[in-house]
N, C-alpha and C positions, 0 to 999 in steps of 0.2 A: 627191203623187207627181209626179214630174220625171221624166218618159221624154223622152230623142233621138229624134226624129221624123225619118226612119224608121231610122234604124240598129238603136234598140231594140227595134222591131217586126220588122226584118228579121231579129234575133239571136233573137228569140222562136220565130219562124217556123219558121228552123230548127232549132231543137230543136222545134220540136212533133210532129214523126215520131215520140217516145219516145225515141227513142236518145239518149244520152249522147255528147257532144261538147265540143271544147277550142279553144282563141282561135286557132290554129294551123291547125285543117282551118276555121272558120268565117272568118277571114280569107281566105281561098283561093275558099272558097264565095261570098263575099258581096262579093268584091273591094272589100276594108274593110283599113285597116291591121289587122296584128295587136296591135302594141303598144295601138288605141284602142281595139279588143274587149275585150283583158284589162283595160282603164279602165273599161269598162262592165258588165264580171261583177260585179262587189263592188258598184254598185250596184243593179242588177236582183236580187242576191241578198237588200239592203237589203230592199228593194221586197217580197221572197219571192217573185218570179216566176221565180227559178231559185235551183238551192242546189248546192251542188260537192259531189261523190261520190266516191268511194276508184276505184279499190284503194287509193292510195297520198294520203296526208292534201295534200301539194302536186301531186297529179296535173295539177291543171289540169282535169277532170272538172267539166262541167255537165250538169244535167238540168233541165228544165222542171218547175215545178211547179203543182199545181189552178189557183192564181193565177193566174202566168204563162199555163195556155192559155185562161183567162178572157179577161185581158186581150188575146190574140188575137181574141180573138171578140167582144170591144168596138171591136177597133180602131178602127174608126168614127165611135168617141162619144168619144175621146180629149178631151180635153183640162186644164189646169193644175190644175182646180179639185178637181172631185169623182169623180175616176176611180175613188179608191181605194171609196169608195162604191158605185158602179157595179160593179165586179167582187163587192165582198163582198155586194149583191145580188143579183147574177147567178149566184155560188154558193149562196147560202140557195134560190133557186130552183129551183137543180141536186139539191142534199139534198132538198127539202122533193118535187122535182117526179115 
């Protein structure tokens, strides 16, 4: 896993409220291009740290997902190698705990 340090963490962030949110109010929020957020949905989506939600099939709609507010809570321990590891133990933890 390849997360933008910090953009990707900043985009996580804010969706970790729960609410559903779009590249448009998150560019505003994070004083971030919007064209470079909408670059970086599809792959955080990749990732499953977020997934796009209706109403409407091209809304632009993100939501965080288990993943994603994992990997908030790893933030820390970031890096190139074994993150994706790190989270999917950190959730067996969350289940198990």
């Amino acid at each position: 896993m390849r997360l933008t340090s910090p953009t990707d963490f900043e985009i996580l962030e804010a969706l970790a409220d729960g609410n559903r949110n779009n590249a448009a109010n998150l560019s505003y929020e994070l004083d971030k291009n919007r064209s470079y957020i909408n670059t970086r949905f599809p792959v955080l989506a990749e990732y499953d740290l977020v997934e796009r939600v209706g109403p409407a099939p091209n809304s632009g709609l993100y939501e965080i997902t288990d993943r994603g507010c994992a990997a908030v809570a790893l933030r820390e321990q970031y890096d190139d190698g074994n993150f994706d590891v790190l989270i999917d133990d950190y959730l067996d933890g969350v289940r198990d705990g």
